[in-house]
C-alpha positions as CSV (number, residue, x, y, z in Angstrom):
1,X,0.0,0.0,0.0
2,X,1.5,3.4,-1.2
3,X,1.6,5.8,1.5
4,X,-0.2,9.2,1.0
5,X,2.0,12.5,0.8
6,X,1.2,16.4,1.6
7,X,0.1,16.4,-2.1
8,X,-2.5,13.3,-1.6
9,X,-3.8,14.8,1.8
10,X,-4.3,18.6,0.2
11,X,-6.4,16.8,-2.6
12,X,-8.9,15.1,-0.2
13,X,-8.6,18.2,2.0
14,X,-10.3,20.0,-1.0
15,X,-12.5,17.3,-2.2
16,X,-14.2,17.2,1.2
17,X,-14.3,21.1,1.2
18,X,-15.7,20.8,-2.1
19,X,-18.6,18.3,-0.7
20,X,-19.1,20.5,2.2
21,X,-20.3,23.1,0.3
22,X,-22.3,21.3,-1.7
23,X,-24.2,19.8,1.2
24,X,-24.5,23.3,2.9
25,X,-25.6,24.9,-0.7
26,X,-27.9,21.8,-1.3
27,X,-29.4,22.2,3.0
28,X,-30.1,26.1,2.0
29,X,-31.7,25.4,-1.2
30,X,-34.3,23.1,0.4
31,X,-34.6,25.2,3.5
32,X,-36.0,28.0,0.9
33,X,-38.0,25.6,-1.0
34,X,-40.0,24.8,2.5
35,X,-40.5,28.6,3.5
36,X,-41.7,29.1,0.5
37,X,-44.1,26.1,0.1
38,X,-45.0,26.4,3.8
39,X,-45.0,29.9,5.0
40,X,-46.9,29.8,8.0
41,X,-44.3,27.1,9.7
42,X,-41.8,28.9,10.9
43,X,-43.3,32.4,10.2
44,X,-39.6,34.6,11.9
45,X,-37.8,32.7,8.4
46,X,-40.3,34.1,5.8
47,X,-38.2,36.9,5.0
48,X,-34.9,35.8,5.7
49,X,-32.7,35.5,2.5
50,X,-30.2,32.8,1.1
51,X,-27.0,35.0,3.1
52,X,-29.1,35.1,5.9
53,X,-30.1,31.8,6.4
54,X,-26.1,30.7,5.6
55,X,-25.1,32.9,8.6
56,X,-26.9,29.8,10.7
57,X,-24.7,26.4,11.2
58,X,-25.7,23.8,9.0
59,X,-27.3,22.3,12.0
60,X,-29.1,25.1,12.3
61,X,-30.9,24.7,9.3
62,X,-31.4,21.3,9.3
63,X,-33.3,22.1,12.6
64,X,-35.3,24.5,10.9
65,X,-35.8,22.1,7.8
66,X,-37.0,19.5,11.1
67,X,-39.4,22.3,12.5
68,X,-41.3,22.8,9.1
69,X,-41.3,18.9,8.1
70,X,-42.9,18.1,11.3
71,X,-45.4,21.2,10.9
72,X,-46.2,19.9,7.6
73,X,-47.0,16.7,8.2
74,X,-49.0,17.2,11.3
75,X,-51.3,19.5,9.0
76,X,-51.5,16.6,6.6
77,X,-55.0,15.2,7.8
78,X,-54.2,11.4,6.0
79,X,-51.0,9.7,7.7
80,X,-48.6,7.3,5.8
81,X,-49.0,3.9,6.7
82,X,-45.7,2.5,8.0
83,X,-45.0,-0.8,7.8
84,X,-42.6,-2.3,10.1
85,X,-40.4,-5.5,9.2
């Protein structure tokens, strides 16, 4: 097995960078697409923009994205059926 140099640690340094933005970008992108498809959820992030909401840690918005999910589904009046195996 070849061992891994500075070179070969800097290029999955940046590759993971690379995904982490991503991920953050892609986290933001929904967390929009919620506000917008259910605005009375979380009614204090209506008017907050993209730079806005990225000033919040990713776990942050995945809370938010949590909060708004749950809202949603407990407005849904038919509930999935789950099976358990």
């Amino acid at each position: 097995m070849k061992r891994l140099t500075s070179k070969d640690y800097l290029k999955k340094h940046e590759d993971l960078l690379d995904r982490w933005s991503a991920l953050e970008a892609n986290v933001t992108k929904r967390l929009i697409e919620l506000i917008k498809i259910y605005p009375d959820a979380y009614a204090p992030l209506i008017n907050y923009t993209s730079k806005e909401l990225e000033s919040y840690s990713i776990l942050g918005r995945l809370k938010f994205m949590e909060i708004i999910e749950q809202w949603a589904e407990e407005q849904h009046p038919h509930k999935q059926l789950k099976i358990n195996f």
